[in-house]
C-alpha positions in Angstrom: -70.1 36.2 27.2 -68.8 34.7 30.6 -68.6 31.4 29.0 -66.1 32.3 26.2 -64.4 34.4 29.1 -64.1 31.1 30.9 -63.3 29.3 28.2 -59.8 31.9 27.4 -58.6 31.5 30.9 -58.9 28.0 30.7 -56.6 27.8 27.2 -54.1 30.5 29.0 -54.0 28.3 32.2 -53.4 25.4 29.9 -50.7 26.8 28.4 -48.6 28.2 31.2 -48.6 24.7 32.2 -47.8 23.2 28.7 -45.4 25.2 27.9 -42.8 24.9 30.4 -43.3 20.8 30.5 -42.3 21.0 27.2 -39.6 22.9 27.6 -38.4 20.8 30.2 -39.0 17.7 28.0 -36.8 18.9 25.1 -34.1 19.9 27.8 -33.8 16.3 29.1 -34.1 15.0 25.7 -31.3 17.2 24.4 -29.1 16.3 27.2 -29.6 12.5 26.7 -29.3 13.0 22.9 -25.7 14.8 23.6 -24.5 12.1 26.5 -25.4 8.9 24.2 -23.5 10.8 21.2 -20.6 11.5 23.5 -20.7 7.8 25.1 -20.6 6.1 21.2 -18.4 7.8 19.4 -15.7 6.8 23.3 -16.4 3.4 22.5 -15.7 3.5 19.3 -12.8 5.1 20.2 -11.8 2.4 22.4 -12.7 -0.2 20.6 -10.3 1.2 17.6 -7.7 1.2 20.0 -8.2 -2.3 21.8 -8.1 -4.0 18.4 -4.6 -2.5 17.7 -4.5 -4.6 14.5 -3.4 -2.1 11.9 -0.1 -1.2 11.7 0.9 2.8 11.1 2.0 3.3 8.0 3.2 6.4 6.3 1.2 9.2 5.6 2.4 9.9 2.3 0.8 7.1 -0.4 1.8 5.2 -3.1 -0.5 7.0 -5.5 0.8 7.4 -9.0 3.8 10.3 -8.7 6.9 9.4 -10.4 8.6 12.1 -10.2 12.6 11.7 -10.2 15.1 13.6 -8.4 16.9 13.3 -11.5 17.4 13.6 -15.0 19.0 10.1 -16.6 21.1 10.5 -20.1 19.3 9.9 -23.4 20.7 5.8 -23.2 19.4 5.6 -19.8 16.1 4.9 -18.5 14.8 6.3 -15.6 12.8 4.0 -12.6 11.5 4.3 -9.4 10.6 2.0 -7.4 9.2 1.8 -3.7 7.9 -1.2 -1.6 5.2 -1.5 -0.3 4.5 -0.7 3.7 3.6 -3.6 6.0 0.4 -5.1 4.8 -1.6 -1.9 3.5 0.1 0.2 1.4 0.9 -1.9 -1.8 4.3 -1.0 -3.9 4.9 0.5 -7.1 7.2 0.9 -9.9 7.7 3.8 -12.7 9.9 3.9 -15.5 10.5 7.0 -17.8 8.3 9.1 -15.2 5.1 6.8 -15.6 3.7 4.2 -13.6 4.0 1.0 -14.7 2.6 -1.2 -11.8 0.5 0.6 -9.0 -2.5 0.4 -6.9 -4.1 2.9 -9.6 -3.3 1.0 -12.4 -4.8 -2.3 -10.4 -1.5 -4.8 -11.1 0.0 -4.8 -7.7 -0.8 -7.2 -5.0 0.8 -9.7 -2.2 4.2 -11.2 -2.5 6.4 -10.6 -5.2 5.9 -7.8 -8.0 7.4 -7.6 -10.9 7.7 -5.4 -14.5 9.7 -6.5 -17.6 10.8 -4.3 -20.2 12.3 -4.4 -23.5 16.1 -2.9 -22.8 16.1 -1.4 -26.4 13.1 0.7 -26.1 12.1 0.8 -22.6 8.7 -0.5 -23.5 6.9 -2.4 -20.8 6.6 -6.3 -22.2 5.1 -7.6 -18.7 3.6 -6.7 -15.7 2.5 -9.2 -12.8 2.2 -9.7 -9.0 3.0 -13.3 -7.3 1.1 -14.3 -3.7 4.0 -16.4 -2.4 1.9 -16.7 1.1 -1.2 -18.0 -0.2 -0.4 -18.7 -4.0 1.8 -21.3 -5.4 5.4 -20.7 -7.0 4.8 -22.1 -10.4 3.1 -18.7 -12.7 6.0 -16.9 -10.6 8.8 -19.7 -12.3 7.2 -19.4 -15.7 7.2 -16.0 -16.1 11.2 -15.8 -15.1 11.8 -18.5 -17.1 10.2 -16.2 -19.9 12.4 -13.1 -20.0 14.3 -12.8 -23.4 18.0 -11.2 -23.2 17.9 -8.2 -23.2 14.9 -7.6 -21.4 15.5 -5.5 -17.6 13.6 -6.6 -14.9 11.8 -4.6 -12.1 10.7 -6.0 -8.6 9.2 -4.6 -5.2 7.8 -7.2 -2.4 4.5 -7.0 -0.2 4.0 -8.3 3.1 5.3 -12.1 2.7 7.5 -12.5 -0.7 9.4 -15.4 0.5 7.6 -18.6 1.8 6.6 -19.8 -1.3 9.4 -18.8 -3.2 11.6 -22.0 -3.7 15.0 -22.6 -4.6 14.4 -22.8 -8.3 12.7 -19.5 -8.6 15.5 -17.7 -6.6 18.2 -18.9 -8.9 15.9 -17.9 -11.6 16.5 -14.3 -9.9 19.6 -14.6 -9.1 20.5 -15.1 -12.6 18.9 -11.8 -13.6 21.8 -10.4 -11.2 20.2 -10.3 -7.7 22.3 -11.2 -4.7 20.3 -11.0 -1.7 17.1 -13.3 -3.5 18.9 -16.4 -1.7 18.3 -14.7 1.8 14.7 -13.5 1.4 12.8 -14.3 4.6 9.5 -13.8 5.9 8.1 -10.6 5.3 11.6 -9.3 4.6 11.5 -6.2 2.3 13.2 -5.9 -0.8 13.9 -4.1 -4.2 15.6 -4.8 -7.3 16.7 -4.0 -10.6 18.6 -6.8 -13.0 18.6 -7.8 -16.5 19.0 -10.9 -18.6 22.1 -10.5 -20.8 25.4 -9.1 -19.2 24.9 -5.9 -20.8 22.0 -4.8 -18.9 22.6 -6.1 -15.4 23.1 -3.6 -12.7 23.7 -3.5 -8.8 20.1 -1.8 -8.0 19.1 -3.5 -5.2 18.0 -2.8 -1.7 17.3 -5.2 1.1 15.9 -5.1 5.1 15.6 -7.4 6.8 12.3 -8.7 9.2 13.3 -7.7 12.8 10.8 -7.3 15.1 13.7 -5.4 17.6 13.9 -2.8 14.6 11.0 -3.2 12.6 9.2 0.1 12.1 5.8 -1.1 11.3 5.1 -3.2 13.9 5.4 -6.6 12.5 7.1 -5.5 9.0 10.3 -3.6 8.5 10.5 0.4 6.9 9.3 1.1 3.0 12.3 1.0 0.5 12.3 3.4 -2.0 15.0 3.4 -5.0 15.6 4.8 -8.2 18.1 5.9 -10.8 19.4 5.5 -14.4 19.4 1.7 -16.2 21.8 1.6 -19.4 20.0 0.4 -22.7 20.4 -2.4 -24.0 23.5 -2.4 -26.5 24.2 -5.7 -28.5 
């Protein structure tokens, strides 16, 4: 009987003294659990901020809304077309209140973006996007050199649409009625809306300018956006 007596007081003893080391344990623990936390997520903090590399862009994206401020008469078409911002956001162009070349619909890129439709119907004949930093000149070329009369023609840039871009493929645009193609610079951005055949030119375009004094996304000028009503074709 005094044995197993013994033996109680020796577990209670035993566990007075457990107990509050373990407590203590899980305190420290706890604490160093909450500092390390605390001391990552500041130097990933930091680190985002020292690498600085990402320009703001706007928080409203490209996404696939067309909607139009405006309602165009029945031998118009309807198109509206934004840039894209810096080198993140990527541009896109709708016509009739659909997208026709978007990051959703995966045919936009780098440089020079364009869509060609038929002027009669307002179908979409062509879609493509031209690298004109890292890509060469000459699918850009061919594809101008393609458009019927009749056809309109739809372009946004993306981060560089110039450096590539010869002299030959901006008279090409130029023909389709641009007139600010012939100053296109580095990183410059622009949008435009022209035609081949007199009857469906128009005087859509938009153009700023690269200007690191007035640049609003660091390293690249503001978003363009435009839209409004092209006339059908008539012949």
């Amino acid at each position: 009987m005094a044995r197993r007596q013994n033996f109680r007081q020796r577990v209670v003893l035993s566990l007075l003294v457990l107990v509050p080391v373990v407590i203590f344990i899980a305190f420290v623990l706890q604490k160093d659990s909450i500092s390390f936390i605390a001391e990552m997520r500041r130097d990933l903090s930091e680190g985002s901020n020292r690498s600085g590399q990402i320009p703001k862009v706007p928080s409203k994206p490209s996404g696939s809304s067309c909607v139009m401020e405006k309602t165009c008469e029945e031998d118009h078409f309807s198109f509206l077309i934004q840039s894209g911002a810096a080198n993140v956001m990527a541009p896109k162009i709708c016509v009739q209140n659909k997208l026709a070349l978007g990051t959703i619909r995966n045919n936009a890129g780098n440089g020079l973006n364009i869509v060609i439709l038929n002027g009669k119907t307002g179908e979409v004949i062509k879609t493509g996007h031209f690298d004109m930093y890292n890509g060469e000149v000459e699918p850009l070329i061919e594809m101008l050199k393609s458009v019927e009369t009749g056809s309109i023609v739809l372009m946004a840039t993306f981060d560089d649409p110039s450096t590539k871009l010869n002299d030959e493929a901006r008279t090409l645009i130029a023909e389709l009625g641009s007139s600010q193609v012939k100053s296109l610079g580095f990183r410059d951005n622009w949008v435009f809306v022209g035609g081949k055949g007199a009857a469906v030119k128009s005087n859509f375009e938009k153009y700023i300018k690269n200007d690191n004094a007035k640049n609003k996304y660091d390293n690249w000028p503001e978003l363009i956006e435009m839209q409004g009503c092209i006339p059908k074709y008539l012949e």
